[in-house]
VOPAGU-2260 file (C-alpha; in pm, 1 decimal, decimal comma):
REM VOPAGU-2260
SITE   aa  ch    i         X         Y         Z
SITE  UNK   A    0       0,0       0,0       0,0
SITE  UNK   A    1     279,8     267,3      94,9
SITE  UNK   A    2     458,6     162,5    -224,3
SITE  UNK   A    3     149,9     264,7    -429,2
SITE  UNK   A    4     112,4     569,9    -233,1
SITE  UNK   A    5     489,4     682,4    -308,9
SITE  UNK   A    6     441,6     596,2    -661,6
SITE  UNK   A    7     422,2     936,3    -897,6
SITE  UNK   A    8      67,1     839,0   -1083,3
SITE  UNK   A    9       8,4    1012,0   -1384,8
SITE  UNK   A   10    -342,9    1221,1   -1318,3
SITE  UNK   A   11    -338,6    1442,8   -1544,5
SITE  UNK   A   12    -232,3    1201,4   -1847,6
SITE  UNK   A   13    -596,2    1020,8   -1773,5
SITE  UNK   A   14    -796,9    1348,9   -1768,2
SITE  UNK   A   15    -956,2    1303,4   -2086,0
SITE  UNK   A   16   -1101,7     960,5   -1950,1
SITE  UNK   A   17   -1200,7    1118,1   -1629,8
SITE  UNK   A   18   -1401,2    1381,2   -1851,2
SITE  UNK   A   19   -1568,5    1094,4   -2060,2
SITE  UNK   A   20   -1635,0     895,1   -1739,7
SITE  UNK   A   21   -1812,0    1191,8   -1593,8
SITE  UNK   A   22   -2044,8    1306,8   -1873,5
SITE  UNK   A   23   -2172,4     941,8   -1860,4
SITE  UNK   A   24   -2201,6     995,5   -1498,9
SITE  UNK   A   25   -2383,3    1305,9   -1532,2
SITE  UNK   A   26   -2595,4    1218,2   -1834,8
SITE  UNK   A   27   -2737,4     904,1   -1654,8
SITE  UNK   A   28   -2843,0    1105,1   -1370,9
SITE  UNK   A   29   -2999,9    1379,2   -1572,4
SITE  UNK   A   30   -3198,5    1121,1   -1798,9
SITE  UNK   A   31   -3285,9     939,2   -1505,5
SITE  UNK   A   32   -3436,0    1273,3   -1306,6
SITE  UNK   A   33   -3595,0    1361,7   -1590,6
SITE  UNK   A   34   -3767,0    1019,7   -1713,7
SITE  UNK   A   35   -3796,7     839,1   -1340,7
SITE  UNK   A   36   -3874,9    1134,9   -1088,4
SITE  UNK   A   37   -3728,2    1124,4    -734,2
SITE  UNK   A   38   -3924,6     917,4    -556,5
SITE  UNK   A   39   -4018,4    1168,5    -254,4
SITE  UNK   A   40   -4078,8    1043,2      66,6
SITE  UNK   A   41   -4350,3    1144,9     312,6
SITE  UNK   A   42   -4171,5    1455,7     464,1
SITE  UNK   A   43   -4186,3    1598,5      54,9
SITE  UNK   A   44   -4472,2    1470,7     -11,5
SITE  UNK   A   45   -4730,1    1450,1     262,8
SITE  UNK   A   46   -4917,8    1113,6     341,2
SITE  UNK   A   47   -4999,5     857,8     625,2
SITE  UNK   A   48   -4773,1     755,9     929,9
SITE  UNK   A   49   -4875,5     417,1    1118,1
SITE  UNK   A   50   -4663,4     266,7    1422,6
SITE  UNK   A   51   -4731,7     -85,7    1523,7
SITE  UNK   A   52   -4589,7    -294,3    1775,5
SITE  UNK   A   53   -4518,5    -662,4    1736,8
SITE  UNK   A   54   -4450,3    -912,1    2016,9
SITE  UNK   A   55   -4165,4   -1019,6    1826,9
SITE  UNK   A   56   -3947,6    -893,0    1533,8
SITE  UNK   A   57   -4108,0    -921,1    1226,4
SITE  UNK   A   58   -3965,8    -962,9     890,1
SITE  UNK   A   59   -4025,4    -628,4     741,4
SITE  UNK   A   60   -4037,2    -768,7     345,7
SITE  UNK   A   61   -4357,1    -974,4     448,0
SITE  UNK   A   62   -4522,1    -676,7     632,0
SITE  UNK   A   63   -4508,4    -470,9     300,7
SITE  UNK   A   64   -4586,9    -739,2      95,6
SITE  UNK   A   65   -4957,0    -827,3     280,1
SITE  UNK   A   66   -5041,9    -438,3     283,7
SITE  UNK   A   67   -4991,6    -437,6     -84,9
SITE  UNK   A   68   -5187,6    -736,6    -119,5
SITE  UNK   A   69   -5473,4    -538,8     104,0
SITE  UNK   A   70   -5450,1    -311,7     -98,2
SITE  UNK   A   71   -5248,9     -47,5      37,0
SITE  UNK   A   72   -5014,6      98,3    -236,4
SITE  UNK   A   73   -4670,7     310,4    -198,0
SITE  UNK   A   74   -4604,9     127,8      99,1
SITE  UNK   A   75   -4222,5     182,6     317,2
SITE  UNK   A   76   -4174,1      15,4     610,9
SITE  UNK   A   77   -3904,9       4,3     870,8
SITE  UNK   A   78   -3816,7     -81,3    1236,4
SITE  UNK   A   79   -3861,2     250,0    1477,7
SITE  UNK   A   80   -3613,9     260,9    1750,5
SITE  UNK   A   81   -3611,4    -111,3    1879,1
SITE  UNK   A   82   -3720,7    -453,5    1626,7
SITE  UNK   A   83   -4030,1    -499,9    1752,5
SITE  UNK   A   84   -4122,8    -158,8    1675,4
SITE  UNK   A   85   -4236,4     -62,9    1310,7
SITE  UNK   A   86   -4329,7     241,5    1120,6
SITE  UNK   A   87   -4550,0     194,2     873,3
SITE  UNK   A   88   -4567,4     492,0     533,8
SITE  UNK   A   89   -4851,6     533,6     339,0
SITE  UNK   A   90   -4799,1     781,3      66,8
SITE  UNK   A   91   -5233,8     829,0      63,3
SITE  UNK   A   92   -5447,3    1104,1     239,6
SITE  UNK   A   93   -5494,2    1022,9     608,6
SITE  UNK   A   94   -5812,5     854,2     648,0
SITE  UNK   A   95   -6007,8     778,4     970,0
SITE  UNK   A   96   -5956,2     456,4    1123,0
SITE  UNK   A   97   -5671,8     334,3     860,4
SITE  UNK   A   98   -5447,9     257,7    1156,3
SITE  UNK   A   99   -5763,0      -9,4    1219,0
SITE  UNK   A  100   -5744,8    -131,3     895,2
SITE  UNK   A  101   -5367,5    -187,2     873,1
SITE  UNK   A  102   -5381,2    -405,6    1207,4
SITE  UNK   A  103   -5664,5    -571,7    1072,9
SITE  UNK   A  104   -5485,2    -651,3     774,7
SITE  UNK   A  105   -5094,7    -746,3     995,4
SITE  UNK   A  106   -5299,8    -971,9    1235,6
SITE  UNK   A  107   -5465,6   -1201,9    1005,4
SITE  UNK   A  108   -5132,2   -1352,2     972,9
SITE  UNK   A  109   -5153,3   -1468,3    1317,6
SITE  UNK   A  110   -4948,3   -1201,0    1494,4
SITE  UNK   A  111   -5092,8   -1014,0    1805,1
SITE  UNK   A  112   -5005,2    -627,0    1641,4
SITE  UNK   A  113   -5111,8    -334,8    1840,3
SITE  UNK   A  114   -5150,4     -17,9    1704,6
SITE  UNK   A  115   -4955,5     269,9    1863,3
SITE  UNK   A  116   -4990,1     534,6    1652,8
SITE  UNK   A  117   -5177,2     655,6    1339,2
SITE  UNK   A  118   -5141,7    1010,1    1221,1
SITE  UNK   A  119   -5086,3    1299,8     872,5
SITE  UNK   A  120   -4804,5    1449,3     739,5
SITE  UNK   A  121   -4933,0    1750,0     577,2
SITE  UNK   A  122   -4824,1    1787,3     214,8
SITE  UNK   A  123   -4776,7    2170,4     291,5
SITE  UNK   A  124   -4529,2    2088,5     480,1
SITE  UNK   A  125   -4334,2    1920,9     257,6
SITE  UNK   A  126   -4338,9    2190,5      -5,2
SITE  UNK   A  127   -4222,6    2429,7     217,1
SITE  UNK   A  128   -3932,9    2213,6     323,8
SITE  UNK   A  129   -3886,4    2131,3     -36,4
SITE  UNK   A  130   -3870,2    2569,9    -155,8
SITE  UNK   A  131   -3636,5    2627,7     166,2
SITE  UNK   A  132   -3444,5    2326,7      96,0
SITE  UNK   A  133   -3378,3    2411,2    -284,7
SITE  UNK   A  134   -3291,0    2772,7    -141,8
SITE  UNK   A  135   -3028,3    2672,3      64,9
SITE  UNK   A  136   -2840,7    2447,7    -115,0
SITE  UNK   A  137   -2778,2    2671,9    -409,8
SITE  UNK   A  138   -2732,6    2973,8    -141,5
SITE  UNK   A  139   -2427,9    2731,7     -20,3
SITE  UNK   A  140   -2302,6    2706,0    -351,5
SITE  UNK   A  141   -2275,9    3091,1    -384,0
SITE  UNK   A  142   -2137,3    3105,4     -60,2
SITE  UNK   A  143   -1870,5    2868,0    -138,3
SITE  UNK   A  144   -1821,5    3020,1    -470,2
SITE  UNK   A  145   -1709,2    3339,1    -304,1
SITE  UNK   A  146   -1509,9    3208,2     -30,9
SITE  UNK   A  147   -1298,1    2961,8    -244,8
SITE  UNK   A  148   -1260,6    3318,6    -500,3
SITE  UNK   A  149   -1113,8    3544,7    -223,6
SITE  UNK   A  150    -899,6    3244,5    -112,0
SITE  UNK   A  151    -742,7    3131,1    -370,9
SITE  UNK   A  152    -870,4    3281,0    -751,8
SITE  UNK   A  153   -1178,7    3295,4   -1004,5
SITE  UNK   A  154   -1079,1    2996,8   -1174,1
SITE  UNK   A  155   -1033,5    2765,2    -851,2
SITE  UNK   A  156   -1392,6    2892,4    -752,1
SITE  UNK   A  157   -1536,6    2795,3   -1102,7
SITE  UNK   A  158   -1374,0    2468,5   -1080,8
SITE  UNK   A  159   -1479,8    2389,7    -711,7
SITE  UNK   A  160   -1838,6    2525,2    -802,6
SITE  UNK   A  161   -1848,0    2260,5   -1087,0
SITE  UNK   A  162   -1678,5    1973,6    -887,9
SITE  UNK   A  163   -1999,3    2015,6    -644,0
SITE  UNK   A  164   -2283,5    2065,8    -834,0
SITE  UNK   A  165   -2139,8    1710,1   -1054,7
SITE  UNK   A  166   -2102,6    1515,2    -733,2
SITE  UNK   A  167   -2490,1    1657,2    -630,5
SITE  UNK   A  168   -2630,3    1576,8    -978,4
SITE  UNK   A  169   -2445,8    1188,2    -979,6
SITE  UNK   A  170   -2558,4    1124,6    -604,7
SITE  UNK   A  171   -2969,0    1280,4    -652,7
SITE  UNK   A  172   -2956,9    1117,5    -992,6
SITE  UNK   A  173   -2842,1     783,3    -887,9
SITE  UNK   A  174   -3146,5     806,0    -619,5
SITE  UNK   A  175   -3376,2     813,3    -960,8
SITE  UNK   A  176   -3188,9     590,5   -1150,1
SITE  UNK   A  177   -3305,0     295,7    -844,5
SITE  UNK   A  178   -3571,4     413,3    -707,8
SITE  UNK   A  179   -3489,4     482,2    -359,2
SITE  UNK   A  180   -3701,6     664,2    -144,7
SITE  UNK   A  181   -3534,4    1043,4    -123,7
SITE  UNK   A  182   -3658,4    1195,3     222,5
SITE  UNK   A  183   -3489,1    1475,6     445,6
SITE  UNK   A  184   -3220,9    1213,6     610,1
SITE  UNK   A  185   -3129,1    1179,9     218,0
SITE  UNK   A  186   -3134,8    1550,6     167,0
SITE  UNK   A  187   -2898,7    1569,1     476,8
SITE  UNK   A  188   -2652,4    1374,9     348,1
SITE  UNK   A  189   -2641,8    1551,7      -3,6
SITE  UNK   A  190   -2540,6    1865,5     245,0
SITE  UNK   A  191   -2276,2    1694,0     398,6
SITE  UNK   A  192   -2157,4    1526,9      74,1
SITE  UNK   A  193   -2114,8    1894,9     -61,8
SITE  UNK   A  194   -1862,6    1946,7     262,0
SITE  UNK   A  195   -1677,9    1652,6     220,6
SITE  UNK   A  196   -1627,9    1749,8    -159,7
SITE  UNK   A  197   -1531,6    2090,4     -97,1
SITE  UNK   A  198   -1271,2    2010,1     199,5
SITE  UNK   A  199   -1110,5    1747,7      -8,4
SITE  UNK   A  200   -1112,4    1965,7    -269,6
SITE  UNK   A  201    -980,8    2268,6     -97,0
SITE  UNK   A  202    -685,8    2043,8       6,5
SITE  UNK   A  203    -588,6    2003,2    -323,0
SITE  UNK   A  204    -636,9    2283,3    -440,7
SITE  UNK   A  205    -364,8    2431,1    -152,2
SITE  UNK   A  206    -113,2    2215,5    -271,5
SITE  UNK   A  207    -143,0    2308,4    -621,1
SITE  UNK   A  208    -113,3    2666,8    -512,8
SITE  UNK   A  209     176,8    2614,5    -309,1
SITE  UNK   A  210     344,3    2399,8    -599,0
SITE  UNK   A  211     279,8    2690,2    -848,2
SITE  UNK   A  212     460,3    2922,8    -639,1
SITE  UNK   A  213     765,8    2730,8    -508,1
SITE  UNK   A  214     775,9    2566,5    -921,4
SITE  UNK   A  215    1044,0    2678,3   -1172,6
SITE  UNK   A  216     868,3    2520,7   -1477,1
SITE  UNK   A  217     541,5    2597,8   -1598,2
SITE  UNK   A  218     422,8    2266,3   -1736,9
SITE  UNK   A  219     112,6    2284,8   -1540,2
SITE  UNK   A  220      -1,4    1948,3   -1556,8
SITE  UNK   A  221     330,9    1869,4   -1412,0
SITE  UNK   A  222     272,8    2082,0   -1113,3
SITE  UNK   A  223     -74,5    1950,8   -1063,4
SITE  UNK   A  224      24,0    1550,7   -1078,9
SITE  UNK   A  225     268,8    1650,3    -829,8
SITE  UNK   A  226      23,3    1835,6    -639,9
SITE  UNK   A  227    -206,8    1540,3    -662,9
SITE  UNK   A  228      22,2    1274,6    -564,7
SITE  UNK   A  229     131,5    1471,4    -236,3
SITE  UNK   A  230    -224,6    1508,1    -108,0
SITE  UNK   A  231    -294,6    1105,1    -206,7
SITE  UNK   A  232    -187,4     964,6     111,9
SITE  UNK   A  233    -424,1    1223,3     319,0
SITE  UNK   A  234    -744,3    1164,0      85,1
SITE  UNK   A  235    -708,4     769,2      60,5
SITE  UNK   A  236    -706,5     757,1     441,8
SITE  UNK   A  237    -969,9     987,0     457,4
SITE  UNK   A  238   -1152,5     861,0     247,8
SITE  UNK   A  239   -1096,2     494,4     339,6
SITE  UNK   A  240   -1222,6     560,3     702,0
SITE  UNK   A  241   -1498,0     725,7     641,1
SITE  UNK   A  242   -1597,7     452,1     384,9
SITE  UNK   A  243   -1581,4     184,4     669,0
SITE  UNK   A  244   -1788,2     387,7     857,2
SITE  UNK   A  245   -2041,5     433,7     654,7
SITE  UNK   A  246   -2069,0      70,5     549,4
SITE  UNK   A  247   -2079,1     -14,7     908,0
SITE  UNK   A  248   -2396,3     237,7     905,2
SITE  UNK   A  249   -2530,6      52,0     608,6
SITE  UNK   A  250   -2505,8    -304,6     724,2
SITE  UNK   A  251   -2594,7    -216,0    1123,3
SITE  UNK   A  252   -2778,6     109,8    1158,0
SITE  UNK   A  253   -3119,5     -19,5     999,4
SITE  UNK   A  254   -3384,3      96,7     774,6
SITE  UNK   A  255   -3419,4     417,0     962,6
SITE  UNK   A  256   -3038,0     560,6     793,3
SITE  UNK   A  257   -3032,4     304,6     504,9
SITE  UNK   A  258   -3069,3     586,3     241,4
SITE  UNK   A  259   -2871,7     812,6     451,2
SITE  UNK   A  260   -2596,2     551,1     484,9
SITE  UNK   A  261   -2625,4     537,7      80,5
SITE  UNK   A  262   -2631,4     858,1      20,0
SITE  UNK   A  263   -2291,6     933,8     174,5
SITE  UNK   A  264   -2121,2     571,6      35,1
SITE  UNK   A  265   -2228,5     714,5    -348,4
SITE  UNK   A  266   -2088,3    1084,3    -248,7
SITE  UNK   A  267   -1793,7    1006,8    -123,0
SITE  UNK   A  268   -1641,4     810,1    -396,8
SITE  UNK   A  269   -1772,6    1041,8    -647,1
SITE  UNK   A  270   -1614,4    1358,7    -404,5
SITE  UNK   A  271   -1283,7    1172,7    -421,6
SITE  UNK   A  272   -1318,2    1101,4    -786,2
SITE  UNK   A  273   -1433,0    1460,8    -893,3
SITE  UNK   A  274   -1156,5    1666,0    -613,5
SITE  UNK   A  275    -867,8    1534,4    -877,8
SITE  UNK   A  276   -1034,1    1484,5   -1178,4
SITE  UNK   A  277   -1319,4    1765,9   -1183,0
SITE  UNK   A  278   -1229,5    2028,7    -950,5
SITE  UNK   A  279    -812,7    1992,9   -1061,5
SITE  UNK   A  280    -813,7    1891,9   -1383,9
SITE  UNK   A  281   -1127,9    2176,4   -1459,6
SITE  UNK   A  282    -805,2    2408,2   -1436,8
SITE  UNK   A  283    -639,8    2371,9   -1714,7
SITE  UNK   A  284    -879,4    2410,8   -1947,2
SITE  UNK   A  285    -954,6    2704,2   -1732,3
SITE  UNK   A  286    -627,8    2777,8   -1848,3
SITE  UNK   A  287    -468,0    2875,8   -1516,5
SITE  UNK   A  288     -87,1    3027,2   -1519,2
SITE  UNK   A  289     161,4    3140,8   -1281,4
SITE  UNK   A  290      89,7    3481,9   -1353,1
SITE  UNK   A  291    -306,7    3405,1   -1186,8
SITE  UNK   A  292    -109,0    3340,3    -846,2
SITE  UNK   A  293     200,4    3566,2    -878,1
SITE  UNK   A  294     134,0    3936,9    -960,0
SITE  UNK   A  295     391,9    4060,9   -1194,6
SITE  UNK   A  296     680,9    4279,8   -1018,8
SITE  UNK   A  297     634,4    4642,1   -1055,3
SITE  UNK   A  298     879,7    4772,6   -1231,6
SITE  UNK   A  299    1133,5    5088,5   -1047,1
SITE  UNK   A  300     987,9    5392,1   -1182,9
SITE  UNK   A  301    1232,4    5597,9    -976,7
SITE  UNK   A  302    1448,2    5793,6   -1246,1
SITE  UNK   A  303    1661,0    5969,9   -1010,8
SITE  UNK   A  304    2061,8    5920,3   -1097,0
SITE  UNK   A  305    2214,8    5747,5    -774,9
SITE  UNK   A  306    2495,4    5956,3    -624,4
């Protein structure tokens, strides 16, 4: 492993790859938005909430499947704090006595299912959490626009700015592509996938700064694989650990983070992927120079003889 990570990879050299890779990426997730829809959840777009209880754990797969068969369509269910406890999402208008019904329909397997809960999620809601959602990603994006400008240049901001908005397009779109539910806890981790992006990001886009100015050459794609391969260590280990975490999430947290846990596992590779090959490679054709970084000398305008 070390001797990979001291080996000088050639980034740059596979650029045009990287580009092809991520207009599939990107045009996969835009057809799929487009054709398939997000598939909202409740908190977007309003519906029924049932909680049960069950004497023992039940196996969730067979709960959805006799609702269906009752009837009962758009049905999600998961386990709600302990096993025995299971919420129950009806994407329908809250009727009167439907947390009856579903009992009715769960105990005619033969299981003893009480009925803790039944209540609406008002649609309203959801759009308004929807509009304010909307609003504040894209007022991060601005934010972040600015901040990576005034830290570093134009370019590095229009190259961060595009590195995010790919990495929120692949992880949303991959959401239609499947099928899976996309609810606030999925919305969450888009936000924190848009960190993660931008702090990698930011690290590499230090180094390359750095490199620029301490450089005697100006074959930039030279400077950047440099650049690149410096920071490698720091992201793999980054990223690695975070990865294990988030699988642990996936395989032991439950239904309750199981998007949320996928969410992250999608944006984080595709963070990793786009900090070198989106958000660095972006700058050249950018066409960034020394002369962005290093203002040019003034030159002595003094023309006083010396003595």
């Amino acid at each position: 492993m070390q001797a990979f990570i001291n080996r000088q990879l050639d980034f740059m050299g596979k650029r045009r790859l990287a580009f092809i890779a991520s207009g599939a990426m990107l045009l996969v997730s835009v057809v799929a938005l487009l054709v398939n829809g997000l598939s909202l959840g409740l908190d977007f777009t309003g519906g029924t909430l049932v909680e049960v209880r069950y004497p023992s754990a039940p196996a969730l797969a067979s709960v959805r499947d006799a609702l269906e068969a009752a009837g009962f369509q758009d049905v999600a269910v998961q386990t709600f704090g302990a096993s025995t406890e299971v919420l129950i999402r009806l994407q329908q208008v809250f009727e009167a006595g439907v947390g009856d019904r579903v009992v009715d329909v769960l105990n005619q397997g033969g299981a003893s299912v009480d009925l803790v809960r039944a209540e609406f999620v008002g649609a309203q809601v959801g759009d308004q959490l929807r509009d304010q959602s909307g609003m504040g990603m894209l007022v991060a994006l601005g934010i972040v626009m600015l901040y990576v400008a005034a830290r570093f240049q134009y370019k590095f901001a229009l190259g961060a700015l595009m590195a995010l908005v790919h990495d929120v397009i692949i992880v949303v779109g991959a959401f239609a592509l499947f099928g899976l539910e996309f609810d606030l806890t999925v919305l969450a981790a888009v936000l924190a996938v848009i960190g993660y992006s931008l702090n990698d990001t930011i690290v590499v886009y230090d180094r390359i700064r750095e490199n620029i100015r301490k450089s005697r050459i100006d074959d930039m794609p030279t400077i950047f694989n440099e650049a690149i391969n410096q920071t490698l260590s720091r992201t793999l280990a980054t990223s690695g650990t975070t990865l294990l975490v988030l699988l642990a999430l996936l395989i032991l947290g439950g239904d309750m983070i199981h998007h949320f846990a996928v969410a992250l596992l999608i944006g984080i590779v595709v963070g990793t992927f786009s900090s070198i090959y989106v958000a660095a490679a972006l700058l050249l054709p950018l066409k960034l120079s020394r002369e962005d970084l290093i203002p040019a000398k003034k030159e002595d305008t003094d023309d006083e003889e010396l003595p």
